[in-house]
C-alpha positions as CSV (number, residue, x, y, z in Angstrom):
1,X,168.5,109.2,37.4
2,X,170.0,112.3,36.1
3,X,168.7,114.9,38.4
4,X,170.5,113.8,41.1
5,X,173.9,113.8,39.1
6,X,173.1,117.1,37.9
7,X,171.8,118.5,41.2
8,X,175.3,117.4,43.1
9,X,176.8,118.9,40.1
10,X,175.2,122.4,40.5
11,X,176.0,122.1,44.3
12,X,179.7,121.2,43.8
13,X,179.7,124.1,41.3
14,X,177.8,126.7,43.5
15,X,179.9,126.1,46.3
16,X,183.2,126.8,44.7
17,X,181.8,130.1,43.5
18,X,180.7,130.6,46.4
19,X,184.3,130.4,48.2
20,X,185.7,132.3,45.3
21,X,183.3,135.0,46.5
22,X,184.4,135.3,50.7
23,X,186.2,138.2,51.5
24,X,189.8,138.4,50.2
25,X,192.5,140.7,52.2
26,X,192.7,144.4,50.3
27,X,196.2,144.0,48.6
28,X,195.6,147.1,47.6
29,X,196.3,149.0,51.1
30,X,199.8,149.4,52.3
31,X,201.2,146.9,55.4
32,X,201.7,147.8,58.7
33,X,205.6,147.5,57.8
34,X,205.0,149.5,55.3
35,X,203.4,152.6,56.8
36,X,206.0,152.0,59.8
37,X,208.9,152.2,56.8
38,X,207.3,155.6,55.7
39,X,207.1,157.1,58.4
40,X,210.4,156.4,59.3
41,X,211.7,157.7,56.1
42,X,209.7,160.8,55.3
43,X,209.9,164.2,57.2
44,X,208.5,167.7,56.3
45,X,210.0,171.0,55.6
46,X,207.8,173.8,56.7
47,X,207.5,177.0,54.7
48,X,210.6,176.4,52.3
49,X,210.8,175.9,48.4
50,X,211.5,172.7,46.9
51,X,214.2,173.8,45.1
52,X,215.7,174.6,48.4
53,X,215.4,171.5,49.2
54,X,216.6,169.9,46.1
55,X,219.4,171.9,45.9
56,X,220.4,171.1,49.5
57,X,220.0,167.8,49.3
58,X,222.3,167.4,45.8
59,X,225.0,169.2,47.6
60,X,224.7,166.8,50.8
61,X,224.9,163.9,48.6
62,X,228.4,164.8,47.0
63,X,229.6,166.0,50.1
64,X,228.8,162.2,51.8
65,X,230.5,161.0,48.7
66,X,227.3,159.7,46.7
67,X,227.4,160.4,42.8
68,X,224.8,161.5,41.8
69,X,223.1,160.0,39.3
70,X,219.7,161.6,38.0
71,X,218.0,164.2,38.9
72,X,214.8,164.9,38.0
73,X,213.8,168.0,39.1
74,X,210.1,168.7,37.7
75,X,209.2,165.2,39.7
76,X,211.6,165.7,42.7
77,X,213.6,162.9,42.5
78,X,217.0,162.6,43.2
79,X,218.8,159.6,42.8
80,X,222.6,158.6,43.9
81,X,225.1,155.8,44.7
82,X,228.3,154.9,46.2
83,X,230.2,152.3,47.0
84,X,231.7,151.6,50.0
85,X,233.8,148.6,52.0
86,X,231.8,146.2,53.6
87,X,234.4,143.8,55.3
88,X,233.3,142.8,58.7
89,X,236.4,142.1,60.7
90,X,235.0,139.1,62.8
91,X,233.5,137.4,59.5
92,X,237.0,137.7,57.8
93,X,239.1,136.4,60.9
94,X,236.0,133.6,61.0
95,X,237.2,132.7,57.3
96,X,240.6,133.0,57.7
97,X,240.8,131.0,60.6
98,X,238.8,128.2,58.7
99,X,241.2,128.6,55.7
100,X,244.6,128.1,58.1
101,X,243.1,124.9,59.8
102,X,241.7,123.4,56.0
103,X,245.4,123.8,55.1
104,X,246.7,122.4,58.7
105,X,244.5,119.7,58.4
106,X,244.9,118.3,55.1
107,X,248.6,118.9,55.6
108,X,248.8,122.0,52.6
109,X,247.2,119.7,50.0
110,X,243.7,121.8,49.9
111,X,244.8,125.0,50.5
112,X,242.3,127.1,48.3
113,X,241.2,129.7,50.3
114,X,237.1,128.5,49.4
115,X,236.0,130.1,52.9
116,X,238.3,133.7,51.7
117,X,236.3,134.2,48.6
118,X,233.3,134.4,50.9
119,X,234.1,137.2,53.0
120,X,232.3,140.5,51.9
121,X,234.1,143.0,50.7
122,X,232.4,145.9,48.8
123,X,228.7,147.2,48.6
124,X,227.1,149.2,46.5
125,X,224.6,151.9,48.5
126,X,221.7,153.4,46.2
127,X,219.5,156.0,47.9
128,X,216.3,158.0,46.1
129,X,214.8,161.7,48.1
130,X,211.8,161.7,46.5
131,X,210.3,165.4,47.3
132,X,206.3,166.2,47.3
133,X,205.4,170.0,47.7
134,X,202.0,171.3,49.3
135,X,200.3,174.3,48.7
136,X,200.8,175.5,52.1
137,X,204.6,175.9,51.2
138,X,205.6,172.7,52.7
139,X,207.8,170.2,50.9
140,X,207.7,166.2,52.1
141,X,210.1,164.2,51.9
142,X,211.3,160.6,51.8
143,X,214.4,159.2,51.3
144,X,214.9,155.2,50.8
145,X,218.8,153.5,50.7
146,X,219.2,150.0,49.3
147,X,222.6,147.9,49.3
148,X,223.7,145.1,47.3
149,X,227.0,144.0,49.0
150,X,229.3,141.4,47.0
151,X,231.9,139.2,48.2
152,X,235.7,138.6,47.2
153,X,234.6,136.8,44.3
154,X,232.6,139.1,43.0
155,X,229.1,137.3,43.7
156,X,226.1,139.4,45.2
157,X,225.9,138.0,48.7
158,X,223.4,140.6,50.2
159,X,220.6,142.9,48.8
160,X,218.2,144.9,51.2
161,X,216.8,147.5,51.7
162,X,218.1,150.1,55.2
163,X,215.8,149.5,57.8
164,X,217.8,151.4,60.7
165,X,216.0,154.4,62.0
166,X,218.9,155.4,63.0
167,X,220.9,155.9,59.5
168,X,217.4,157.5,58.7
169,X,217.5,160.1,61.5
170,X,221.2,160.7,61.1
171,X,220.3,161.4,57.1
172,X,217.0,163.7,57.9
173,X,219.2,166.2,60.7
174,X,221.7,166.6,58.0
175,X,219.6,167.4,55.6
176,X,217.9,169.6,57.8
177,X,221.5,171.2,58.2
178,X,221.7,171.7,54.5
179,X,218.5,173.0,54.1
180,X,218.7,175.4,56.3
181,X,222.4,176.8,55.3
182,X,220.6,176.8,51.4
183,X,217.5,179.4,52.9
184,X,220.2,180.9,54.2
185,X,222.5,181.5,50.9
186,X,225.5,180.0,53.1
């Protein structure tokens, strides 16, 4: 009577193994958003030292009003922040409007601005240039920008990371500006 127990027991156990076994995804190679994000954040300098580069990019930085915040020269890694206003005209008029007809509505007797405090006002804009030099002379490099944006209150209502190609473009021909006024001594 046992060996048909025990041989539904080794099939029940052999087939679970066996599952664990099927091909899993590779977690370990990057996304297809992910290599699009790369791409759309890295460019190469040809035939120009990474100091250059470094040094370019540092004075950019301040001159866009970003602190700089570490540097890390021997790695290549720059790191700075701002912070800038984040009030969207249309969300604030939105809020207001909702405030003013609260107030209307209950005749000025809950009139606490709750929809004001929601309204973003500041954010806080972090962006890394990580350079990577080759030995043909060429220096790589990608540049990522997160923002946290807070409201009136104070609360964190937005974190993400840039995704615009645009802001990335715009950030890679300055830079390409710079660079080229540093090899330059200008």
């Amino acid at each position: 009577m046992r060996k048909p127990g025990l041989l539904l027991a080794l099939l029940a156990v052999s087939s679970v193994l066996s599952s664990c076994g099927s091909t899993q995804p590779d977690y370990f190679s990057p996304s297809q958003s992910s290599v699009v994000a790369r791409k759309m954040q890295a460019r190469v300098y040809f035939s120009v030292e990474e100091s250059d580069v470094m040094s370019a990019a540092a004075a950019l930085l301040q001159d866009m009003g970003y602190s700089i915040d570490e540097v890390e020269a021997r790695l290549g890694v720059i790191s700075a922040s701002k912070r800038a206003n984040a009030t969207n005209r249309l969300q604030a008029f939105g809020t207001l409007t909702l405030d003013s007809m609260k107030c209307a509505l209950t005749f000025l007797m809950a009139c606490s601005g709750n929809y004001y405090g929601e309204i973003d006002d500041v954010q806080d804009i972090r962006l890394t240039l990580v350079s990577m030099p080759n030995d043909s002379g060429d220096v790589a490099v990608r540049i990522t920008i997160q923002r946290t944006i807070y409201d009136k209150r104070g609360r964190v209502s937005e974190q993400s990371t840039i995704t615009d190609a645009d802001v990335y473009e715009s950030m890679f021909a300055k830079l390409s500006k710079a660079v080229f006024l540093e090899e330059q001594g200008i």
